[in-house]
PDB file of N, CA, C and O in Angstrom:
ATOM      1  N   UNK A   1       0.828  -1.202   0.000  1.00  0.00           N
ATOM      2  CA  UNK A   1       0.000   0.000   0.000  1.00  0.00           C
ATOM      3  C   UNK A   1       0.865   1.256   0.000  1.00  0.00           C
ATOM      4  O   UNK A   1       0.650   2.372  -0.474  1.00  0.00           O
ATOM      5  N   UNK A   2       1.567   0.918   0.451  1.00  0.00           N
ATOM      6  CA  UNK A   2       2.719   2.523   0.672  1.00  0.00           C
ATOM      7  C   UNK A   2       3.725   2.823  -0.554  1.00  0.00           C
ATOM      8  O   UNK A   2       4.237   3.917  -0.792  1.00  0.00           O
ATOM      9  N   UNK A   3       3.914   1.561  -1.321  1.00  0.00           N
ATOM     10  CA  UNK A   3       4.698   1.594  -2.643  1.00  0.00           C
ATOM     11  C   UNK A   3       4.005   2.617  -3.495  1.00  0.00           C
ATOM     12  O   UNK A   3       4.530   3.592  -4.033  1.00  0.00           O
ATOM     13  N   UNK A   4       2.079   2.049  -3.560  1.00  0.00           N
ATOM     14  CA  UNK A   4       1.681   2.741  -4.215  1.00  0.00           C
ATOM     15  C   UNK A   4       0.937   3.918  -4.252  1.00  0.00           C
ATOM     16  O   UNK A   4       0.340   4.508  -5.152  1.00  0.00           O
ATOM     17  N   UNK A   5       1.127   4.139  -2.958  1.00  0.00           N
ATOM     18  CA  UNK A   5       0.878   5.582  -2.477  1.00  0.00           C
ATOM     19  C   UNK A   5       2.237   6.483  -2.832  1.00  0.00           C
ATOM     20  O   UNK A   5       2.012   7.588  -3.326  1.00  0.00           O
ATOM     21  N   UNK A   6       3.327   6.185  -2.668  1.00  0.00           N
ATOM     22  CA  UNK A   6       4.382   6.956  -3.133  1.00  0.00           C
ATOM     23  C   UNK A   6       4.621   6.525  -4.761  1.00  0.00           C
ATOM     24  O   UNK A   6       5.244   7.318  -5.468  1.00  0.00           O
ATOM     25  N   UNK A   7       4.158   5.364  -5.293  1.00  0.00           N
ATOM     26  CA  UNK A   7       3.724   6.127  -7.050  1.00  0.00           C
ATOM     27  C   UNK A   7       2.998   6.504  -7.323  1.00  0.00           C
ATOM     28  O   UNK A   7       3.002   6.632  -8.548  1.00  0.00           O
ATOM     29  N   UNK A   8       1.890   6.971  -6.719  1.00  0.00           N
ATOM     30  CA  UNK A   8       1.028   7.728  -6.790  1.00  0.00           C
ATOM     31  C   UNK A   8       1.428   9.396  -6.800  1.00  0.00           C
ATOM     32  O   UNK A   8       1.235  10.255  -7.660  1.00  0.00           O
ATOM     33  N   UNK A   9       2.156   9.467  -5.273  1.00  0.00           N
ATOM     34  CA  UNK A   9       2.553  10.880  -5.541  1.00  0.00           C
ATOM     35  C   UNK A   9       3.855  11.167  -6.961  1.00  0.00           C
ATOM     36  O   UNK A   9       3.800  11.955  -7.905  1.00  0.00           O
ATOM     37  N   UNK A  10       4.801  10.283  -6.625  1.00  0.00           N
ATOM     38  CA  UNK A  10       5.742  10.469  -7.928  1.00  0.00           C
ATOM     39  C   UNK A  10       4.744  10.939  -9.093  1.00  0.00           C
ATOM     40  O   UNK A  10       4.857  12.070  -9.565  1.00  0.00           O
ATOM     41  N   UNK A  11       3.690   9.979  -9.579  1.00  0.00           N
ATOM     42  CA  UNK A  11       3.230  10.225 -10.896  1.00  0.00           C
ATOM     43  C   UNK A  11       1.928  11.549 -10.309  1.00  0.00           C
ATOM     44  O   UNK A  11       1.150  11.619 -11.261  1.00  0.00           O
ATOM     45  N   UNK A  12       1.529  12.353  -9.405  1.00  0.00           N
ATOM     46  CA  UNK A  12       1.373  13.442  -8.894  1.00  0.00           C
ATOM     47  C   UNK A  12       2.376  14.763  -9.317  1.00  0.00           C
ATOM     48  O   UNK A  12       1.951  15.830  -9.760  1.00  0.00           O
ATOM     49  N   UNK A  13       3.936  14.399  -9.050  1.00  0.00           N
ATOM     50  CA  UNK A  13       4.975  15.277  -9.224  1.00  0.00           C
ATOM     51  C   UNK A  13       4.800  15.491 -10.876  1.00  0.00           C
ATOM     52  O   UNK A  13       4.278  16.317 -11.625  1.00  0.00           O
ATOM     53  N   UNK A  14       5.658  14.073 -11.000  1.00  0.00           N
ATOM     54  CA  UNK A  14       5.766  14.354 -12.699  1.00  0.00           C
ATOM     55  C   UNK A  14       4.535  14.741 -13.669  1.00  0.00           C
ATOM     56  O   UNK A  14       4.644  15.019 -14.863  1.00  0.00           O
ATOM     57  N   UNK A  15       3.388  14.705 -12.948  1.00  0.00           N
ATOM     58  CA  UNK A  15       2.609  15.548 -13.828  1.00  0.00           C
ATOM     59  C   UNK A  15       2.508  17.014 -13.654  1.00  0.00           C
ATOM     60  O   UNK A  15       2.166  17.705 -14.614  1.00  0.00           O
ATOM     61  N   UNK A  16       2.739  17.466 -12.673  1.00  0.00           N
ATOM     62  CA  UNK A  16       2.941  19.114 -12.564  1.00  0.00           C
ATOM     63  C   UNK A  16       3.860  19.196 -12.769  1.00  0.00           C
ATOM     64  O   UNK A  16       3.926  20.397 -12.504  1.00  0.00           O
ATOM     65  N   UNK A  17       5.107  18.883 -13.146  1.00  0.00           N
ATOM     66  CA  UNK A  17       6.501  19.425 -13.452  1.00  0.00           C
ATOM     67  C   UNK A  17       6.156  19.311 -15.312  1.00  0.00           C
ATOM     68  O   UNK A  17       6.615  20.176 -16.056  1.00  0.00           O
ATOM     69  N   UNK A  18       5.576  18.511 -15.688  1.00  0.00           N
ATOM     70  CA  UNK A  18       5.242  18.356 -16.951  1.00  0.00           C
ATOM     71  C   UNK A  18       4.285  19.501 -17.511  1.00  0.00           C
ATOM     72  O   UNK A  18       4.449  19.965 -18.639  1.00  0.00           O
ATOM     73  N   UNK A  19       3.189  19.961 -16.576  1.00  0.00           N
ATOM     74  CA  UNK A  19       2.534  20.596 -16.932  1.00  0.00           C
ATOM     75  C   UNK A  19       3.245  22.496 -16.426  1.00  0.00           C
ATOM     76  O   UNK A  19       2.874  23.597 -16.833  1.00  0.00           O
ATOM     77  N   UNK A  20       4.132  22.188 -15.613  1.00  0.00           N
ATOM     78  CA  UNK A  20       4.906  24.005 -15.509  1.00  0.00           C
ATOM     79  C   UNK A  20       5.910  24.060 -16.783  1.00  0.00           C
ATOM     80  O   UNK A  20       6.355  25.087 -17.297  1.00  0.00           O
ATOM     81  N   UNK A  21       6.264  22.199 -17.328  1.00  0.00           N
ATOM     82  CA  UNK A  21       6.855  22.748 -18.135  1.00  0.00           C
ATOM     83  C   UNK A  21       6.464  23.013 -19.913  1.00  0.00           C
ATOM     84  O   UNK A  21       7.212  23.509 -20.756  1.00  0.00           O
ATOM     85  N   UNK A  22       5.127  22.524 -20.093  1.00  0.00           N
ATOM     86  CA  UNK A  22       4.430  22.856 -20.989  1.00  0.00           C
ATOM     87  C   UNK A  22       4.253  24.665 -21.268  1.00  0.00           C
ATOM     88  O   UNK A  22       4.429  25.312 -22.300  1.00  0.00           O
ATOM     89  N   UNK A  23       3.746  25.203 -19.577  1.00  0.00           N
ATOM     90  CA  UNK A  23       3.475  26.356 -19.447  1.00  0.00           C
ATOM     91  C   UNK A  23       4.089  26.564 -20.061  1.00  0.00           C
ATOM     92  O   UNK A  23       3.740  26.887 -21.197  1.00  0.00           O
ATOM     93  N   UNK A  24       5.599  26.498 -19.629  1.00  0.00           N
ATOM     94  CA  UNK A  24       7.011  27.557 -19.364  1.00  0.00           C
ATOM     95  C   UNK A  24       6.804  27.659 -20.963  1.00  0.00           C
ATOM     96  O   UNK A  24       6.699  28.710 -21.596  1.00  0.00           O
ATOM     97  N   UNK A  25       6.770  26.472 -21.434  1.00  0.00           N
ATOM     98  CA  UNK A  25       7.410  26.170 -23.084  1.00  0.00           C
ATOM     99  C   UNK A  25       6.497  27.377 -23.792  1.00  0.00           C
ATOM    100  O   UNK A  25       7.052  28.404 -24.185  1.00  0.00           O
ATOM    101  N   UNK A  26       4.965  27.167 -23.934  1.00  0.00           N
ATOM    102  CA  UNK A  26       4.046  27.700 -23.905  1.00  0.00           C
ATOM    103  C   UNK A  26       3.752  29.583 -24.214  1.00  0.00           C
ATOM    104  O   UNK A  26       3.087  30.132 -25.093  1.00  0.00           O
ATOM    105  N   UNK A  27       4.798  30.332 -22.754  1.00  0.00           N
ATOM    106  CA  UNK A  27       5.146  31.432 -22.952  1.00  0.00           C
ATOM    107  C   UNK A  27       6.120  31.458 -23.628  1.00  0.00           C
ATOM    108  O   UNK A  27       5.935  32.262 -24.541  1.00  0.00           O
ATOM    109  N   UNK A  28       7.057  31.017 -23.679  1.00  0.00           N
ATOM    110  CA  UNK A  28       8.341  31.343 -24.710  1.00  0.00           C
ATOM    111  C   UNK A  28       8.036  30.786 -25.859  1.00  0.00           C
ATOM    112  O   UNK A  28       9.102  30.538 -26.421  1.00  0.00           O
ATOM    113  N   UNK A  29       7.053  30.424 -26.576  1.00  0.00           N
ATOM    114  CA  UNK A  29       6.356  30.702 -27.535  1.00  0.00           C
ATOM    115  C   UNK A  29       6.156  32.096 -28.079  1.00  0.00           C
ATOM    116  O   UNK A  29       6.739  32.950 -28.747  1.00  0.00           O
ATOM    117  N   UNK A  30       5.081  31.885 -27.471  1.00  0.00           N
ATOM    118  CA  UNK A  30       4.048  33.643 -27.063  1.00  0.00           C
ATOM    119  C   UNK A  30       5.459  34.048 -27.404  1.00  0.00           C
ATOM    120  O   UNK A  30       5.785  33.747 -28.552  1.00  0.00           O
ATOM    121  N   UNK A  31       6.474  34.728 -26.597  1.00  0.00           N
ATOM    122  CA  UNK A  31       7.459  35.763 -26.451  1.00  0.00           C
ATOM    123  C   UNK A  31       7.831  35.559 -27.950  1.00  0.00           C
ATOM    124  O   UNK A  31       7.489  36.437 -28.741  1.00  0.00           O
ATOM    125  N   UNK A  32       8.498  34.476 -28.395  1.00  0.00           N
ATOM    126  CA  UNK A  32       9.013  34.184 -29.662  1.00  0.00           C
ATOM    127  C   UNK A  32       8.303  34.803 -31.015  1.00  0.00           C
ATOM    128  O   UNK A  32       8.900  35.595 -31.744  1.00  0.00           O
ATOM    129  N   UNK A  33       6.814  34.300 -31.291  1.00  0.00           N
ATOM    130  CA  UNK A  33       6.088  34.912 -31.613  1.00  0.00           C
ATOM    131  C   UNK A  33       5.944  35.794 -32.179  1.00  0.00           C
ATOM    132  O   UNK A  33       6.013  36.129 -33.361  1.00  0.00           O
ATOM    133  N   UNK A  34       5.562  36.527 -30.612  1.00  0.00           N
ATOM    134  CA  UNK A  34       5.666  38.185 -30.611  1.00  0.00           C
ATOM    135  C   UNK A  34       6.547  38.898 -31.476  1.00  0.00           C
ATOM    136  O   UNK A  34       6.273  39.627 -32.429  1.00  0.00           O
ATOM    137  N   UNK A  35       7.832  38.518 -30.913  1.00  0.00           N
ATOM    138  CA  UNK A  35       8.661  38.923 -31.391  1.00  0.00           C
ATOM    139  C   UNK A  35       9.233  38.854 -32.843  1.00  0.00           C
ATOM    140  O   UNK A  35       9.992  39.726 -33.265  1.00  0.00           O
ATOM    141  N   UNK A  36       8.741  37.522 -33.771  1.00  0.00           N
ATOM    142  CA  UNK A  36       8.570  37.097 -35.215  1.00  0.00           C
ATOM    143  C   UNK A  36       7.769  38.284 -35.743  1.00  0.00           C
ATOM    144  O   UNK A  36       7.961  38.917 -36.781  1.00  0.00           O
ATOM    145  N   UNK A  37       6.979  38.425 -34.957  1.00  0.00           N
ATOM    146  CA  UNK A  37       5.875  39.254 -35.844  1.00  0.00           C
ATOM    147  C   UNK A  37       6.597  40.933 -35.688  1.00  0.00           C
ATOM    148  O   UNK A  37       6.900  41.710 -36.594  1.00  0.00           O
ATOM    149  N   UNK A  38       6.694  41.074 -34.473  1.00  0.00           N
ATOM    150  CA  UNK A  38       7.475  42.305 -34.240  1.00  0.00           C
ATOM    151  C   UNK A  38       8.760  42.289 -35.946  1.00  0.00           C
ATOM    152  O   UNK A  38       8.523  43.017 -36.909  1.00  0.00           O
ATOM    153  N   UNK A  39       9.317  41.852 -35.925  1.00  0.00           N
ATOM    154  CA  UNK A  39      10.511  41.346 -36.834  1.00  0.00           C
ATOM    155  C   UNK A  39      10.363  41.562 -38.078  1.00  0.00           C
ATOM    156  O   UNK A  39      11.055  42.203 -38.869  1.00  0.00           O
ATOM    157  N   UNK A  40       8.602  40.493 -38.314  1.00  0.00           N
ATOM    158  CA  UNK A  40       8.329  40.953 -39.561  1.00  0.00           C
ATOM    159  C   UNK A  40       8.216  42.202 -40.047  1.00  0.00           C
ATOM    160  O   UNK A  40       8.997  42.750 -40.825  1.00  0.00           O
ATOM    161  N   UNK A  41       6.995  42.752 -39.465  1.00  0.00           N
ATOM    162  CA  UNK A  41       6.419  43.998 -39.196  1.00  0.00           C
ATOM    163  C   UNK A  41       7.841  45.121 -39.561  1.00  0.00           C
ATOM    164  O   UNK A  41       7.858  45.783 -40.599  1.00  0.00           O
ATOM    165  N   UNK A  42       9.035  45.184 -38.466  1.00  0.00           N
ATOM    166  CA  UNK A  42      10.338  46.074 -38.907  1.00  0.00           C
ATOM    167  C   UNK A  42      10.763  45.956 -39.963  1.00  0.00           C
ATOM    168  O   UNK A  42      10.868  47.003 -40.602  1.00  0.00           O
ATOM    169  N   UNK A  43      11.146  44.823 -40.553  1.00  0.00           N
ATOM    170  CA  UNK A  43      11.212  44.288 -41.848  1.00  0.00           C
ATOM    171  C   UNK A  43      10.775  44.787 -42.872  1.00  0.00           C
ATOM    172  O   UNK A  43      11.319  45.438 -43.764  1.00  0.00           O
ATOM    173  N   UNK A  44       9.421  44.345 -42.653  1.00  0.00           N
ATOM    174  CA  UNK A  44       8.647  44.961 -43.949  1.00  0.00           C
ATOM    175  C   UNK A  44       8.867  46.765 -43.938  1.00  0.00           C
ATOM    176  O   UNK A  44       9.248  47.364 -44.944  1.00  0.00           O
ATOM    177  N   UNK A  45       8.607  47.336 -42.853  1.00  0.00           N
ATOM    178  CA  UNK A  45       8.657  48.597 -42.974  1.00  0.00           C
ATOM    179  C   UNK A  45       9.775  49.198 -43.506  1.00  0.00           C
ATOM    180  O   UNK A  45       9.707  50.221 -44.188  1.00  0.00           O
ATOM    181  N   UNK A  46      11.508  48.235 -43.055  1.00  0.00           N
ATOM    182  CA  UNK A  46      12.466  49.110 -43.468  1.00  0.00           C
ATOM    183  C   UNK A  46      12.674  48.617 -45.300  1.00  0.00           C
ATOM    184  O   UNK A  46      13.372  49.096 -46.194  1.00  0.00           O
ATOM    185  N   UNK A  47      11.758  47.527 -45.267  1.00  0.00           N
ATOM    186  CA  UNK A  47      11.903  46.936 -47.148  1.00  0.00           C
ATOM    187  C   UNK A  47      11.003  48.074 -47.707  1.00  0.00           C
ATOM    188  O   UNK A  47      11.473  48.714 -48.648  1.00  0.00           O
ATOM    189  N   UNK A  48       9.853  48.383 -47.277  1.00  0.00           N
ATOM    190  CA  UNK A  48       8.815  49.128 -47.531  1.00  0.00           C
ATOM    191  C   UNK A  48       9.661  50.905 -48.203  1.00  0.00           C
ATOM    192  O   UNK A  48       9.668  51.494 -49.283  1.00  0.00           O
ATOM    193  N   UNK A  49      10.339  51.197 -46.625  1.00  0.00           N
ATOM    194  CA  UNK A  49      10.868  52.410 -46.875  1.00  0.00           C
ATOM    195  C   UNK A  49      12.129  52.362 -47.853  1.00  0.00           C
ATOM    196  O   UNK A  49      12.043  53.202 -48.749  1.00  0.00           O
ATOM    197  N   UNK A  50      13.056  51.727 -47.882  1.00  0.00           N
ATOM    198  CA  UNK A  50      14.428  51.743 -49.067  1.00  0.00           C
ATOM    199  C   UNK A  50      13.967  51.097 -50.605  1.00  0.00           C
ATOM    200  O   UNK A  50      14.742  51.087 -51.562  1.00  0.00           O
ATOM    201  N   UNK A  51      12.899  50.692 -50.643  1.00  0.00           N
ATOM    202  CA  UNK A  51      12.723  50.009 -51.996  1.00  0.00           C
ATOM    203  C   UNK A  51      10.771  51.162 -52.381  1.00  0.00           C
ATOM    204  O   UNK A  51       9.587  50.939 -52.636  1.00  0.00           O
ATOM    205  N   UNK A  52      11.526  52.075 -52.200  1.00  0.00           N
ATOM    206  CA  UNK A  52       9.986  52.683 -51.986  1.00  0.00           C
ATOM    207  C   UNK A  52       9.483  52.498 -53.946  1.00  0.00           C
ATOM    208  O   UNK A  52       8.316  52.668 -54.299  1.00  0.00           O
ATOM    209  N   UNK A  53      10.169  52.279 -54.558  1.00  0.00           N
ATOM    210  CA  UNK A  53      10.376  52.436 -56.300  1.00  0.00           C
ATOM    211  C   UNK A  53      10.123  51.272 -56.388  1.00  0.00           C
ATOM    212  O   UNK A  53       9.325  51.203 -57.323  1.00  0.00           O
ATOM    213  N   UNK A  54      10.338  50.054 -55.909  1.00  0.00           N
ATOM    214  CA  UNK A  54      10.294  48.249 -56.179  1.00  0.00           C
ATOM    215  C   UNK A  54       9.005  48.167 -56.713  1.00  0.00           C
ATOM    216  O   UNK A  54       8.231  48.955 -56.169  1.00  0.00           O
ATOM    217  N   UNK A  55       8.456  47.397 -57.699  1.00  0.00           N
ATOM    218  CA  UNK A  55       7.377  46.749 -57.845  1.00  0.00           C
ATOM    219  C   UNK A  55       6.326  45.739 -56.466  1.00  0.00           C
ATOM    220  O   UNK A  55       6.697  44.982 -55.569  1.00  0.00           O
ATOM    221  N   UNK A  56       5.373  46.072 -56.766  1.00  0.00           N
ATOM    222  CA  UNK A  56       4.665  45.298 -55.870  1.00  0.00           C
ATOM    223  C   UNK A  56       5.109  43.708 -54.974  1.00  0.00           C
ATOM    224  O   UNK A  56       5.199  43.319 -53.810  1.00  0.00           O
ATOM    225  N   UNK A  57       5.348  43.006 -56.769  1.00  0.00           N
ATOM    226  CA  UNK A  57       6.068  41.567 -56.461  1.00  0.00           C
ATOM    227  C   UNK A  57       6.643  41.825 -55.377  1.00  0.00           C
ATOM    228  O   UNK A  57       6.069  41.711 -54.294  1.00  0.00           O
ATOM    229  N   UNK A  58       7.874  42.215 -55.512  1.00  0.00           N
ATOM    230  CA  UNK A  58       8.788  41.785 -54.940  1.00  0.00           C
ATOM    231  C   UNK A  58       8.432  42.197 -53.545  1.00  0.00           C
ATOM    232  O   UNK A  58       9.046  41.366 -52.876  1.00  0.00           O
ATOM    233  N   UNK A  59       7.811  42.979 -52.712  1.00  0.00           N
ATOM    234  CA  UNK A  59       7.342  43.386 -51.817  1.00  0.00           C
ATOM    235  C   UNK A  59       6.290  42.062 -51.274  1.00  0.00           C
ATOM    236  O   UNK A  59       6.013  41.831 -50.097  1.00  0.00           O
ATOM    237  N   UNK A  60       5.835  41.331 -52.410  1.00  0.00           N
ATOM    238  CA  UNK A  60       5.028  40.438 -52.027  1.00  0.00           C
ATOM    239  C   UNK A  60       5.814  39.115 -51.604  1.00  0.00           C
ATOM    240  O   UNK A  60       5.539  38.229 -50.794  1.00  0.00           O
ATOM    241  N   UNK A  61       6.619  39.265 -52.241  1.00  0.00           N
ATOM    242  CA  UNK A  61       7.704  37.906 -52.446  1.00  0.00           C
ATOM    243  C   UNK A  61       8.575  37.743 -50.873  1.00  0.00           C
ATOM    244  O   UNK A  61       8.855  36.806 -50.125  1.00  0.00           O
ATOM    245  N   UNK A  62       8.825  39.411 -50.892  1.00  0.00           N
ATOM    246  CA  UNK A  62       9.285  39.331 -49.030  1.00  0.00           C
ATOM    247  C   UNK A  62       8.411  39.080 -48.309  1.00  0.00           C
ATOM    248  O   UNK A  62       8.964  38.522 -47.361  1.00  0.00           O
ATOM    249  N   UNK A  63       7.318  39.124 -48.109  1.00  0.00           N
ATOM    250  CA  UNK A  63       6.174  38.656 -47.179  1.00  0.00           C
ATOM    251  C   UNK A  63       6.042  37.440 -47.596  1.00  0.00           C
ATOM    252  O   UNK A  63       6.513  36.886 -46.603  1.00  0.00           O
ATOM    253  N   UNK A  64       5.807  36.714 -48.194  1.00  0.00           N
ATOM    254  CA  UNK A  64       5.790  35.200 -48.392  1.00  0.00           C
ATOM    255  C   UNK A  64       6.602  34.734 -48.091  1.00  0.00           C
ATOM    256  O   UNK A  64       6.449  33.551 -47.789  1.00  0.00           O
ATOM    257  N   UNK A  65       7.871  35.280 -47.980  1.00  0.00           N
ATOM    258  CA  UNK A  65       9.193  34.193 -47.472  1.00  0.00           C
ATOM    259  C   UNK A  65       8.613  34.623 -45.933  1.00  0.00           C
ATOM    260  O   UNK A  65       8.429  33.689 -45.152  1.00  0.00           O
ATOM    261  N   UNK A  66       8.243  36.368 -45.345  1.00  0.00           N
ATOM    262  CA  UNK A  66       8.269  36.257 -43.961  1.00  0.00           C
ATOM    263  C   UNK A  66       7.146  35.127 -43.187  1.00  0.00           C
ATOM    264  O   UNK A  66       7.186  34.706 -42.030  1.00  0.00           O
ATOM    265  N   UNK A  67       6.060  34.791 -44.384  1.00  0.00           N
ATOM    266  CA  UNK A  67       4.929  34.131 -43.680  1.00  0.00           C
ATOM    267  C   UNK A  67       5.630  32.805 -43.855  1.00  0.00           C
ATOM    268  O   UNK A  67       5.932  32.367 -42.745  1.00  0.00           O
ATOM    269  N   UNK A  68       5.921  32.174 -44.626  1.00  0.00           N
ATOM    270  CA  UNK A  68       6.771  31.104 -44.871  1.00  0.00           C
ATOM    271  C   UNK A  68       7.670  30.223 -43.492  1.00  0.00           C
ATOM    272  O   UNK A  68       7.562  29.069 -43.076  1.00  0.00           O
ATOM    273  N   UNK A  69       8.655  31.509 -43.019  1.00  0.00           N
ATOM    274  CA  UNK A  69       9.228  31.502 -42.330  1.00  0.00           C
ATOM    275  C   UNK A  69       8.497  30.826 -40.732  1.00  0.00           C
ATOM    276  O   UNK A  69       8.751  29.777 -40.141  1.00  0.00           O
ATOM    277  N   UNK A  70       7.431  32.048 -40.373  1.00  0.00           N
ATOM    278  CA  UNK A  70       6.694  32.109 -39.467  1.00  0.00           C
ATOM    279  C   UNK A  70       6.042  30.974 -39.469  1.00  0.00           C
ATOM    280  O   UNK A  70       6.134  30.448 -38.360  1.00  0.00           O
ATOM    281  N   UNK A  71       5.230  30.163 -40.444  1.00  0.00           N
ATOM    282  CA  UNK A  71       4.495  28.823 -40.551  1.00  0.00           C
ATOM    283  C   UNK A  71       5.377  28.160 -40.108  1.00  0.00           C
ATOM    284  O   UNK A  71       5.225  27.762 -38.953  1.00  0.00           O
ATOM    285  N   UNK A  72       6.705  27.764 -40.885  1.00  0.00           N
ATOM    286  CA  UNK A  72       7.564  26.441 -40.099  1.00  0.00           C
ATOM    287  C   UNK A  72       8.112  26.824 -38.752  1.00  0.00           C
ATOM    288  O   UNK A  72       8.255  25.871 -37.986  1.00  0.00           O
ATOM    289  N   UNK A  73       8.382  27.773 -38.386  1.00  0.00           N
ATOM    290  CA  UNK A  73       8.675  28.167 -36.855  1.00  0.00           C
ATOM    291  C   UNK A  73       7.616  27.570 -36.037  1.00  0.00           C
ATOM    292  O   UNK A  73       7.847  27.022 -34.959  1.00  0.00           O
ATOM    293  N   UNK A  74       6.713  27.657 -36.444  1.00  0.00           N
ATOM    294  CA  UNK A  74       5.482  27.856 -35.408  1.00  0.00           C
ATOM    295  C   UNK A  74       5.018  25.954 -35.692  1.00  0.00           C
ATOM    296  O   UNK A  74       4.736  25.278 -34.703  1.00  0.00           O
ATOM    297  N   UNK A  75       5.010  25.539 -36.614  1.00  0.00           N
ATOM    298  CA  UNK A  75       5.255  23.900 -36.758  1.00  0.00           C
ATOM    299  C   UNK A  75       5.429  23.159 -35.995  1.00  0.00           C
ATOM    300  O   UNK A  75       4.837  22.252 -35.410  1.00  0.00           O
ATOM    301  N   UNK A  76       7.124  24.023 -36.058  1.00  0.00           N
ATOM    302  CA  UNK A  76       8.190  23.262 -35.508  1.00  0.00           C
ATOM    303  C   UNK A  76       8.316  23.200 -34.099  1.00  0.00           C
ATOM    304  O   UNK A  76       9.114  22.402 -33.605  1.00  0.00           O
ATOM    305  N   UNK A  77       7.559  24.017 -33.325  1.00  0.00           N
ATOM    306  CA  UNK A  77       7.110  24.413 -31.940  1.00  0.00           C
ATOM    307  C   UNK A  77       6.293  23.399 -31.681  1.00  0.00           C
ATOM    308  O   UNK A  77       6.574  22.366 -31.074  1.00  0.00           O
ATOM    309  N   UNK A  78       4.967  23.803 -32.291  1.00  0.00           N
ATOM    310  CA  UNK A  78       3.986  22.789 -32.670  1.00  0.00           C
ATOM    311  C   UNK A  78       3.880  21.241 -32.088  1.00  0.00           C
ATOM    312  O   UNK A  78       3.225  20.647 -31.232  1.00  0.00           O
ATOM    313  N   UNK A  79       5.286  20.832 -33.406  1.00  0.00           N
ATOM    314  CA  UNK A  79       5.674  19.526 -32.882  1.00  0.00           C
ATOM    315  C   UNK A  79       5.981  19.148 -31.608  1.00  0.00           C
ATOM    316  O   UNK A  79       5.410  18.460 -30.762  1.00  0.00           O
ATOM    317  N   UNK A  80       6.912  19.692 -31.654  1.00  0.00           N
ATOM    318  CA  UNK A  80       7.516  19.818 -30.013  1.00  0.00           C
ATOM    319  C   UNK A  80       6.476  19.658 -28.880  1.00  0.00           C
ATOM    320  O   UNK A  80       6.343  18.680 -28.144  1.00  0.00           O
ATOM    321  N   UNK A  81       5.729  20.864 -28.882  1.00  0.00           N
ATOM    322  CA  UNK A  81       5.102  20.762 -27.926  1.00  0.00           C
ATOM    323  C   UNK A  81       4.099  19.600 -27.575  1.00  0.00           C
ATOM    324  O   UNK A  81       3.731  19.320 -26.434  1.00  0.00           O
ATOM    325  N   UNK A  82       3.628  18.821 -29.003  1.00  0.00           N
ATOM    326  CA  UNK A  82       2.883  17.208 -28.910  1.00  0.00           C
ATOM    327  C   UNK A  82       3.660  16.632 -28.668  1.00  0.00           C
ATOM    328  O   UNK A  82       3.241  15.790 -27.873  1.00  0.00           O
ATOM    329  N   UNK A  83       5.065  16.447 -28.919  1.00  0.00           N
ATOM    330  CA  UNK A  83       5.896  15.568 -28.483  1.00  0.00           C
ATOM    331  C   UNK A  83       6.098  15.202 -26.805  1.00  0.00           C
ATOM    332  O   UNK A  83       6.145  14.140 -26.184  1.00  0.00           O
ATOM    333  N   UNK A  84       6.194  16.718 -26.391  1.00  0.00           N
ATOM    334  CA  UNK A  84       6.128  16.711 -24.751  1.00  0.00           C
ATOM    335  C   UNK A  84       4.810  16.474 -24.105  1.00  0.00           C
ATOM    336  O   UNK A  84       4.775  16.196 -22.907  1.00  0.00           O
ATOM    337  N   UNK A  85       3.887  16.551 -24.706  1.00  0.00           N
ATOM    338  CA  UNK A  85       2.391  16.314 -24.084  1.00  0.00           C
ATOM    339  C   UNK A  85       2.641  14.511 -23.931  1.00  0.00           C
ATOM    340  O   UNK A  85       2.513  13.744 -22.977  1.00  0.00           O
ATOM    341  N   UNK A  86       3.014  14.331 -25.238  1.00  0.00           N
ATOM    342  CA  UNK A  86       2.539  12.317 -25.523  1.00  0.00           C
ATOM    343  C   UNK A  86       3.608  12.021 -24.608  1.00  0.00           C
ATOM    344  O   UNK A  86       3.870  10.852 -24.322  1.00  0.00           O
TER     345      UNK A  86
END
């Protein structure tokens, strides 16, 4: 009875250490994110302002690589983060 009262709490622990560390993962997402988009956003503005003469394309072509970018980042998190759930 006491074996499985103390795997009980063990598998008690390791599920809140699993789940602070989902959190943790979770916000540094978010922050990451943020900050992608922040990135883009500068990006585009300083492509926006020095290529003020560029054709549309190519203005479009940098945003598709930035969304591009942002999709497999965010994937690749994605994964991860099912990986640590399973």
């Amino acid at each position: 009875a006491d074996s499985l009262t103390n795997v009980e709490k063990e598998l008690k622990d390791m599920d809140s250490t699993l789940e602070n560390c989902i959190t943790d993962i979770q916000t540094q997402f978010n922050v990451l994110f943020n900050d992608l988009n922040e990135l883009k956003s500068t990006s585009n503005d300083e492509i926006l302002d020095e290529n003020d003469d560029d054709d549309d394309n190519n203005n479009n072509s940098n945003e598709n690589m930035g969304v591009m970018a942002e999709t497999s980042f965010i994937r690749r998190l994605d994964i991860q983060r099912k990986e640590l759930q399973d």
